[in-house]
Structures are given as structure tokens and as C-alpha cells.
N, CA, C and O of each residue as an XYZ file, in Angstrom:
544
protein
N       0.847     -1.180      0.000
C       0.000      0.000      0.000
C       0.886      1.233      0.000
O       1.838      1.495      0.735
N       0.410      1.854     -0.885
C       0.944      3.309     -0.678
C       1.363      4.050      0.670
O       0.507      3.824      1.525
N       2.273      4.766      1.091
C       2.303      5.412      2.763
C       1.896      6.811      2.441
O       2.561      7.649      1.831
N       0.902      6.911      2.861
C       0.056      8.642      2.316
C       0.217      9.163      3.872
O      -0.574      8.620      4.642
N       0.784      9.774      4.244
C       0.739     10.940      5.684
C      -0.837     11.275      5.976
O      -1.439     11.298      7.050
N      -1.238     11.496      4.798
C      -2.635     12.203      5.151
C      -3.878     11.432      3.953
O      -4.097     11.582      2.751
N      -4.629     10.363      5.322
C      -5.566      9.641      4.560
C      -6.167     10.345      3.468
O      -6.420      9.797      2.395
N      -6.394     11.508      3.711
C      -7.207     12.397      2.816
C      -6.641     12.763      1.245
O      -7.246     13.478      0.446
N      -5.528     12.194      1.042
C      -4.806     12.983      0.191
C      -5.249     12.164     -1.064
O      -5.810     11.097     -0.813
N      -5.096     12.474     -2.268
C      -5.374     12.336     -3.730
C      -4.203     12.458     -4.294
O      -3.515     13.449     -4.536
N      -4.006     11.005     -4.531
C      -2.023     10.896     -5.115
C      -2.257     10.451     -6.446
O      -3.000      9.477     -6.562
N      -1.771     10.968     -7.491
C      -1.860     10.699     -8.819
C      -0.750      9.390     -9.200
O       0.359      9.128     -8.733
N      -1.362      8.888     -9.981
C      -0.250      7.770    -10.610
C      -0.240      7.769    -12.044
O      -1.099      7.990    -12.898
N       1.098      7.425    -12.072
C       2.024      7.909    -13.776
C       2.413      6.836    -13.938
O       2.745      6.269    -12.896
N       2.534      6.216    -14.945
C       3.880      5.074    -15.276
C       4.130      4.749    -16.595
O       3.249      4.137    -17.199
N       5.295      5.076    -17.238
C       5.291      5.170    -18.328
C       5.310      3.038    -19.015
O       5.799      2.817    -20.123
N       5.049      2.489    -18.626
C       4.563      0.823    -18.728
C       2.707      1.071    -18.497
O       1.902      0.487    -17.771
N       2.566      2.107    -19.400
C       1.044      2.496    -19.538
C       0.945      3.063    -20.522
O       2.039      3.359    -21.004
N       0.034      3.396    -21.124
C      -0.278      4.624    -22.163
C      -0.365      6.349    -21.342
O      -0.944      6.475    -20.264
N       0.102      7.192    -21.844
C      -0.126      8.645    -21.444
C      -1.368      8.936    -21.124
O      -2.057      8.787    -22.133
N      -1.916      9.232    -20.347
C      -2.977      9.965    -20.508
C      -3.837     10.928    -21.822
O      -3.060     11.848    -22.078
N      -4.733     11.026    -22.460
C      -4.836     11.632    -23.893
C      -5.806     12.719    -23.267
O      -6.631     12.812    -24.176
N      -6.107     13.358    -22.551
C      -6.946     14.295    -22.078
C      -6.422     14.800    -20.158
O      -5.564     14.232    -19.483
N      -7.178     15.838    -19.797
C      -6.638     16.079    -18.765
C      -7.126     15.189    -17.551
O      -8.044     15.484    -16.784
N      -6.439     14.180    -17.517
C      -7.168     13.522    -16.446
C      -5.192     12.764    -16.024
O      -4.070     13.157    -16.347
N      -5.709     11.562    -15.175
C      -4.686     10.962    -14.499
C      -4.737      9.386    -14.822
O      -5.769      8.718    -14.765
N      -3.575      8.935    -15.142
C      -3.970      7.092    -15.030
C      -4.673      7.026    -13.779
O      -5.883      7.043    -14.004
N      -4.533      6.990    -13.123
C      -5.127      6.787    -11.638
C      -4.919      7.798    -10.229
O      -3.945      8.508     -9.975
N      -5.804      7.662     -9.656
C      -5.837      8.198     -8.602
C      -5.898      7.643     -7.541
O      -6.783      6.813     -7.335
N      -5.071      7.928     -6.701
C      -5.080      6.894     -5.071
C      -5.563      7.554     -4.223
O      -5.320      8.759     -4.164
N      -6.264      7.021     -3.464
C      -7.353      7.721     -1.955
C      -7.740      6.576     -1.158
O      -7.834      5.423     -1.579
N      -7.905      6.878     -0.264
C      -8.716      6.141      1.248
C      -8.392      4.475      0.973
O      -9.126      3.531      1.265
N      -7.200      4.439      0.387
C      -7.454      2.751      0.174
C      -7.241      1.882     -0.837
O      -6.804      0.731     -0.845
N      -7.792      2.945     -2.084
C      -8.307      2.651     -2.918
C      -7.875      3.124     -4.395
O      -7.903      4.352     -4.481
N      -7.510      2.520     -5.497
C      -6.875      3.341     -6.691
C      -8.494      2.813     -7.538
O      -9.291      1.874     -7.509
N      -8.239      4.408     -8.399
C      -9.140      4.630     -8.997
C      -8.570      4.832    -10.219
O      -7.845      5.802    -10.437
N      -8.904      3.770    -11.268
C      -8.116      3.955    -12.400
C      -9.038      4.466    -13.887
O     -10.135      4.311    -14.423
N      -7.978      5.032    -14.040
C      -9.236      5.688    -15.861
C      -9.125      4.483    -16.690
O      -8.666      3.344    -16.777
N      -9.596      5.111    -17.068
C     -10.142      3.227    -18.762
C      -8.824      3.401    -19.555
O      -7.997      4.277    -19.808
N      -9.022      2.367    -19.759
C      -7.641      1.981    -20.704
C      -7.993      1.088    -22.075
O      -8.246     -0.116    -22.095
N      -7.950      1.819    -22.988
C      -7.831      1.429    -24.224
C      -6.621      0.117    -24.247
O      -5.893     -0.354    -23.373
N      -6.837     -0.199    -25.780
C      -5.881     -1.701    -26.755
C      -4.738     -0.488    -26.638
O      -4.107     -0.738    -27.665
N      -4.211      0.418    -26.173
C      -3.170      1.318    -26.748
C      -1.348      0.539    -26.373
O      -1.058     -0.018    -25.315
N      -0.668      0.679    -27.226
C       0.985      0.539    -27.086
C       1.502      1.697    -26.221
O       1.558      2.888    -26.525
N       1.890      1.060    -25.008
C       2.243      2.497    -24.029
C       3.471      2.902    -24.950
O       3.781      4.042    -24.601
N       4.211      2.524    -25.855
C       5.299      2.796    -26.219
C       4.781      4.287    -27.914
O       5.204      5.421    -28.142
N       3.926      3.549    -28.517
C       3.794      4.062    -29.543
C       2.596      4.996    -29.316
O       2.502      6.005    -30.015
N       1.595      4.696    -28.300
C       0.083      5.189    -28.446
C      -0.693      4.715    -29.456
O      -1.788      5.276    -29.409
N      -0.619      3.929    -30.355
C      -1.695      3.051    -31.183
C      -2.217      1.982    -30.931
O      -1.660      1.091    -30.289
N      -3.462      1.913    -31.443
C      -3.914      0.306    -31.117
C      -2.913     -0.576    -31.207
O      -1.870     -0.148    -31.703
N      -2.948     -1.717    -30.853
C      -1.989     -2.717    -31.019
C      -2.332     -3.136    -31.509
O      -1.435     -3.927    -31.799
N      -3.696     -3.584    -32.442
C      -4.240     -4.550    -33.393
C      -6.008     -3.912    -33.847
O      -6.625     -3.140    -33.113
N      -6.408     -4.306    -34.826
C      -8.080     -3.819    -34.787
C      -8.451     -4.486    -34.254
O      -9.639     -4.292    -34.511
N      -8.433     -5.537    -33.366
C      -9.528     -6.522    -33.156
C      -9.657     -6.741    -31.185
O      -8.920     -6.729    -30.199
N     -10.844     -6.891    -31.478
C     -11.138     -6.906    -29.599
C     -10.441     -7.680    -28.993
O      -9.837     -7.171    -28.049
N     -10.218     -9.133    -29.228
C      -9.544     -9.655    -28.336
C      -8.023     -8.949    -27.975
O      -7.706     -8.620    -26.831
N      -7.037     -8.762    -29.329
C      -5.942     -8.174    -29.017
C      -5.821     -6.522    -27.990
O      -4.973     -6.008    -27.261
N      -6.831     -6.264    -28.349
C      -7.065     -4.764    -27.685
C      -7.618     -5.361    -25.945
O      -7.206     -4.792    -24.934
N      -8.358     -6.283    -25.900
C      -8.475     -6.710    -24.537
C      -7.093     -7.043    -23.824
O      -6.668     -6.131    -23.115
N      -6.596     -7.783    -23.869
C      -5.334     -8.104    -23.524
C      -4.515     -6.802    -23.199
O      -4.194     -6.594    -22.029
N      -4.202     -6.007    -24.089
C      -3.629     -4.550    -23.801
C      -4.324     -3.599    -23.038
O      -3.760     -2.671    -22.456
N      -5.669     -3.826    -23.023
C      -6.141     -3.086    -21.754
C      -5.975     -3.331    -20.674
O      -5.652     -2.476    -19.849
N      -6.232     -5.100    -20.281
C      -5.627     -5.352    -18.863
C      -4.731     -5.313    -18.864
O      -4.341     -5.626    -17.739
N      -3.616     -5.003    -19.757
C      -2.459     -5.455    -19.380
C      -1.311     -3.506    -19.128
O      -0.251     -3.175    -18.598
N      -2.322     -2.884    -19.822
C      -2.299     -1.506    -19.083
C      -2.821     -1.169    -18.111
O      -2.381     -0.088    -17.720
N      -3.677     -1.637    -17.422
C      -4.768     -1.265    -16.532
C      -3.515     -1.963    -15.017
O      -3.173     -1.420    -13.966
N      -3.142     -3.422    -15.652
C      -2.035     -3.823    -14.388
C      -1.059     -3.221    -14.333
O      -0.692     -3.112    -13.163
N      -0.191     -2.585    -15.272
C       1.018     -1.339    -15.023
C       0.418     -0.348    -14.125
O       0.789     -0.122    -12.973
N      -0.325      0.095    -14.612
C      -0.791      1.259    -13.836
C      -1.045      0.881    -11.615
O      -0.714      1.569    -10.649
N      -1.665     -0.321    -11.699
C      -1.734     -0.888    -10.853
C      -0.287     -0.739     -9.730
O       0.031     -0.064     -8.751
N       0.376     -1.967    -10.699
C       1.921     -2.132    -10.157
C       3.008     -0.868    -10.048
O       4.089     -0.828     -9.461
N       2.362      0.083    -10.783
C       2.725      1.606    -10.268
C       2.301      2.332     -8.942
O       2.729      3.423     -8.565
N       1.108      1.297     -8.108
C       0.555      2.446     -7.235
C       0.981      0.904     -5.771
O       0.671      1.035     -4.587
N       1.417      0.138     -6.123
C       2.155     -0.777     -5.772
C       0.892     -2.226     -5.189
O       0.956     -2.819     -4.113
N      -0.193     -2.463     -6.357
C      -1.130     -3.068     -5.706
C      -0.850     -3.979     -7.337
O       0.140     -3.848     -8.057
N      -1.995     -4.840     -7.574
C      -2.411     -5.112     -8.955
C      -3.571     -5.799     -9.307
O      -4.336     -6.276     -8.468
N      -3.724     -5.864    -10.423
C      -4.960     -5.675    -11.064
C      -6.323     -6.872    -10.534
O      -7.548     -6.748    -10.530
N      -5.354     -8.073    -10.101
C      -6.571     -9.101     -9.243
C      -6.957     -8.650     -8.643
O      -8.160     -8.878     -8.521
N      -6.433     -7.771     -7.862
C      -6.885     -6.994     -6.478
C      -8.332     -5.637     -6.671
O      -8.910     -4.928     -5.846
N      -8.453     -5.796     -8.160
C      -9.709     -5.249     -8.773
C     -10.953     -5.746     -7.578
O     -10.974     -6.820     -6.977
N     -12.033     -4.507     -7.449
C     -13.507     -4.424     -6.451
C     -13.952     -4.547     -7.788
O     -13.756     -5.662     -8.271
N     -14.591     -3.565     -8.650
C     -15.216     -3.315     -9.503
C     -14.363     -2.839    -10.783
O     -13.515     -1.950    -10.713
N     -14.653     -3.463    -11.836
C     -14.237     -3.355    -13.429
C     -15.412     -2.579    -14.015
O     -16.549     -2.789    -13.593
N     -15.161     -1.655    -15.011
C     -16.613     -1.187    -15.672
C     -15.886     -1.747    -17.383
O     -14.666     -1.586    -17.361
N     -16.271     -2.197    -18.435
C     -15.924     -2.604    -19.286
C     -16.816     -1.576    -20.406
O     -17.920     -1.099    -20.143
N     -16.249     -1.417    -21.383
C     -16.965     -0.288    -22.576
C     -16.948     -0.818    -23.755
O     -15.960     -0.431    -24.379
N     -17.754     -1.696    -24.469
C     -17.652     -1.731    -25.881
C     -18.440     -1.797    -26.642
O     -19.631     -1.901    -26.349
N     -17.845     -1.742    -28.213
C     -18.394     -0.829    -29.534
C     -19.386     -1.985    -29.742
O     -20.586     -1.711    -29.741
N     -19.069     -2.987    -29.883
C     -19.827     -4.244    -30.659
C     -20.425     -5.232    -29.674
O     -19.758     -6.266    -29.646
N     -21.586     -5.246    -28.765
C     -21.954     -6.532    -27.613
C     -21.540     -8.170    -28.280
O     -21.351     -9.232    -27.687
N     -21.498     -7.822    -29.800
C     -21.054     -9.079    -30.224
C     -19.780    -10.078    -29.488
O     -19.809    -11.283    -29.238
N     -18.697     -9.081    -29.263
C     -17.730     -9.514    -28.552
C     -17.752     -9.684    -26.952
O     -16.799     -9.574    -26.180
N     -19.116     -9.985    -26.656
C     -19.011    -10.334    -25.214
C     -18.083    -11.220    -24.400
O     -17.254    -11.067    -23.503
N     -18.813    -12.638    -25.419
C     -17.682    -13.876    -25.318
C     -16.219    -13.708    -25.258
O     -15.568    -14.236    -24.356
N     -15.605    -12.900    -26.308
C     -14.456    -13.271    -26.418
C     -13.649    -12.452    -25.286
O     -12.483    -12.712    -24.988
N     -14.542    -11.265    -24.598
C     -14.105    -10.540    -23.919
C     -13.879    -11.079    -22.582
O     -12.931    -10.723    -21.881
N     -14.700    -11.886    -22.254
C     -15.330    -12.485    -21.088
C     -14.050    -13.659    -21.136
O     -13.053    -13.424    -20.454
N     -14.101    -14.700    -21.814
C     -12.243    -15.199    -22.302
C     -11.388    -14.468    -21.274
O     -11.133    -14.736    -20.100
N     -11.047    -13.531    -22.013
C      -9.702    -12.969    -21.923
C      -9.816    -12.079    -20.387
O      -8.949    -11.904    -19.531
N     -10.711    -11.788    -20.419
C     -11.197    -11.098    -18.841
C     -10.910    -12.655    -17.666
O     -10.361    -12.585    -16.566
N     -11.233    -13.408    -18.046
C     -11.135    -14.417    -16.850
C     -10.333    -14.865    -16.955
O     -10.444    -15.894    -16.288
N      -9.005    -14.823    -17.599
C      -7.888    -15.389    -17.368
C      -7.004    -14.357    -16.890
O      -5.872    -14.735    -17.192
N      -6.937    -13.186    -16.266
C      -6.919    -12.008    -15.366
C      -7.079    -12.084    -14.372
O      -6.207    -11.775    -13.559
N      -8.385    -12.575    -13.993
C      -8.873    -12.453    -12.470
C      -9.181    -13.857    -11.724
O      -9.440    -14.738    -12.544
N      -9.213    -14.231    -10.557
C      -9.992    -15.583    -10.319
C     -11.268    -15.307     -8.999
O     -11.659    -14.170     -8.732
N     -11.714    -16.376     -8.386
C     -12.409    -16.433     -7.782
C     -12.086    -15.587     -6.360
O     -10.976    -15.909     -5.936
N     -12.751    -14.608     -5.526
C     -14.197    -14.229     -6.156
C     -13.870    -12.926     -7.276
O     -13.012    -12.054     -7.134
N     -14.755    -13.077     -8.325
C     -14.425    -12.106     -9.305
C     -15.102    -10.515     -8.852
O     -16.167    -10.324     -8.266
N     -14.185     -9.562     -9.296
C     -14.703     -8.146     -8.981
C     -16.031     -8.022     -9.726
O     -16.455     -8.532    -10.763
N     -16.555     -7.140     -8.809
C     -18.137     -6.662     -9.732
C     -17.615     -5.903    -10.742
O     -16.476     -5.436    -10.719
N     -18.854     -5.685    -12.128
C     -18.654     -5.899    -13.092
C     -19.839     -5.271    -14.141
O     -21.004     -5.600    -14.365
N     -18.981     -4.237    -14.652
C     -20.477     -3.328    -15.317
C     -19.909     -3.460    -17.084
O     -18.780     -3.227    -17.515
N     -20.802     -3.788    -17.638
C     -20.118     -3.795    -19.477
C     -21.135     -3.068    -19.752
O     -22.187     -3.212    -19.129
N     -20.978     -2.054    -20.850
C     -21.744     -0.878    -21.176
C     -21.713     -0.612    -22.757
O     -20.945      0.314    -23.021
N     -22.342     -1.173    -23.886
C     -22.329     -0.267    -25.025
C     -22.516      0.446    -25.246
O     -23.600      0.956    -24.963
N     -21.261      1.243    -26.171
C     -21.310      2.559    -27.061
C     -20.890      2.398    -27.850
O     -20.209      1.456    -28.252
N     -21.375      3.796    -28.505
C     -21.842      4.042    -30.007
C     -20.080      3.781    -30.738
O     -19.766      3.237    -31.797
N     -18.880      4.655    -29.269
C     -17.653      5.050    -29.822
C     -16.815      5.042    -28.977
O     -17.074      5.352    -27.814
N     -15.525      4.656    -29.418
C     -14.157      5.003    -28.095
C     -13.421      5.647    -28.559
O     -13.398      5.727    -29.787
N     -12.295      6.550    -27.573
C     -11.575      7.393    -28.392
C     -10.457      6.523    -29.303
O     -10.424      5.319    -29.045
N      -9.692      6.931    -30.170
C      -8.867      6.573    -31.151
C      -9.040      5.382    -32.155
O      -8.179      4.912    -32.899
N     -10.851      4.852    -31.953
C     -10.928      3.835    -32.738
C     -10.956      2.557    -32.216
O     -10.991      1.544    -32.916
N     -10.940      2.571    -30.803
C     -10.922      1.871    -30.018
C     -12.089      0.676    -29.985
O     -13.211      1.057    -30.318
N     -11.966     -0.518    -29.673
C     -13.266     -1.365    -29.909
C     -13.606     -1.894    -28.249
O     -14.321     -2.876    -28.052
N     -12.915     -1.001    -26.975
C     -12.885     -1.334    -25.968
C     -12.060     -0.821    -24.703
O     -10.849     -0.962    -24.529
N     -12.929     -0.226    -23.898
C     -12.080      0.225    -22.963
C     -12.455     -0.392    -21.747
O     -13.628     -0.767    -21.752
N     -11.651     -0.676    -20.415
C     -11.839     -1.303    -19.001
C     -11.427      0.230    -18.399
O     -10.853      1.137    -19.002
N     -11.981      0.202    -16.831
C     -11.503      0.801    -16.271
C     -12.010     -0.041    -14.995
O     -12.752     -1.020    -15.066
N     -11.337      0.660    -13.499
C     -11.309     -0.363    -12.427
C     -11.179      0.100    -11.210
O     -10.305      0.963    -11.285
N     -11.618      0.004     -9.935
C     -11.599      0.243     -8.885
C     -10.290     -1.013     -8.167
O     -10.303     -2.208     -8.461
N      -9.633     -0.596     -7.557
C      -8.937     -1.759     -7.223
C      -8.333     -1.176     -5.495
O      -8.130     -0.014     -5.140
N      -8.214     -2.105     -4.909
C      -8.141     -2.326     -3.679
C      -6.283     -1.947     -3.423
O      -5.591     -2.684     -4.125
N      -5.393     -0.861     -2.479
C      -4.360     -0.928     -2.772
C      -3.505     -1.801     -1.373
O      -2.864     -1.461     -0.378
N      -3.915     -2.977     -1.959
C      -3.127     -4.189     -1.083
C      -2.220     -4.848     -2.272
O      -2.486     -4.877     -3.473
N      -0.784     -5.500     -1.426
C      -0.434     -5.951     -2.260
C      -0.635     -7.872     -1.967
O      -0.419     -8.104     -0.777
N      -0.863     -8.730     -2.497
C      -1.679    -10.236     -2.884
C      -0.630    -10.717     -4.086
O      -0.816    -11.779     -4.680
């Protein structure tokens, strides 16, 4: 866990084994416990592009940004409460649901999947995550 002096405080987390941020916001935010992470696109923390068009490959790079960011605030991504999941096509539930459970195990974090119309950069999928900052 993070050592915050002051429970109250709002500690930002950076890590370049992530994608940049593309708007004014923060990979994550740490408070009371708890990291609060922004959604994470299929993006190449190295290049900023998709890593592939296709959902499954873009799944994989989301959790697998979503756990940098994690292992930056010194917790990780099993340690997920709640996942909210975002995508373009409900078609890809299945394959999402795959690649999502070989991530997490029993008991699994709660769990919101939400279609839209659009993601930024073309994206066919974004996660974002509440996660607990213990380290497991």
C-alpha cells in the first residue's frame, strides 16, 4: 500500500509501462485505500496506437495496461472491487469475457459492461477499475 501521511490525500499515478494519458485527467488516482483507475484502451504504451483492430488483441492490452498502472501504485490488477468494461460491438461479449477471466480468479470483482456508439482513437474497448491498494 501506498504510505500517504494524510488519509485524505489524492495521489496521482504515472507510469510510463502504460499509455499517457490523452486528455486532462490521471492514469489513476489513489485515496482512502483505494486506486481509482481511468479506462484503458488496446493502446501501445510505447507508440500510443492500437496494437491490433480486433477486440480480443485490444483486450489483452487493456488489462495489461490497466495492471502497469496498478503495479505503479504498488497493488495489482486481481486486487480489482469493480471493473466497468466499454464496448463498440456486444457481439464480442464472449471473447471478452475469455480474456477477462484469465486475469482475475475467484471471487471475481463486480462488473459493469456498457455499449457505445464510440471510443476514443478507434478503439473497440475500454476497461476501467476500482482496485483495492493491497499488495496479494
Amino acid at each position: 500500500m501506498l504510505d500517504h501521511p494524510d488519509a485524505s490525500a489524492r495521489t496521482p499515478i504515472h507510469t510510463p509501462a502504460a499509455p499517457a494519458a490523452i486528455g486532462p485527467y490521471n492514469q489513476a488516482i489513489s485515496h482512502g485505500g483505494l486506486l481509482w483507475c481511468s479506462g484503458q484502451l488496446g493502446l501501445d504504451p510505447a507508440t500510443g496506437a492500437l496494437v491490433a483492430p480486433d477486440t480480443a488483441a485490444q483486450t489483452r492490452q487493456a488489462l495489461a495496461n490497466l495492471d502497469a498502472v496498478c503495479r505503479a501504485a504498488g497493488t495489482r490488477l486481481h486486487q480489482a472491487l469493480r471493473c466497468t468494461v466499454f464496448l463498440v460491438d456486444m457481439a464480442d461479449f464472449a471473447t471478452v469475457n475469455a480474456i477477462y477471466e484469465q486475469h482475475f480468479t475467484a471471487p471475481f470483482p463486480a462488473r459493469v459492461t456498457v455499449a457505445v456508439a464510440a471510443l476514443p482513437r478507434g478503439g473497440r474497448i475500454e476497461i476501467e477499475a476500482v482496485v483495492a491498494l493491497i499488495c496479494a
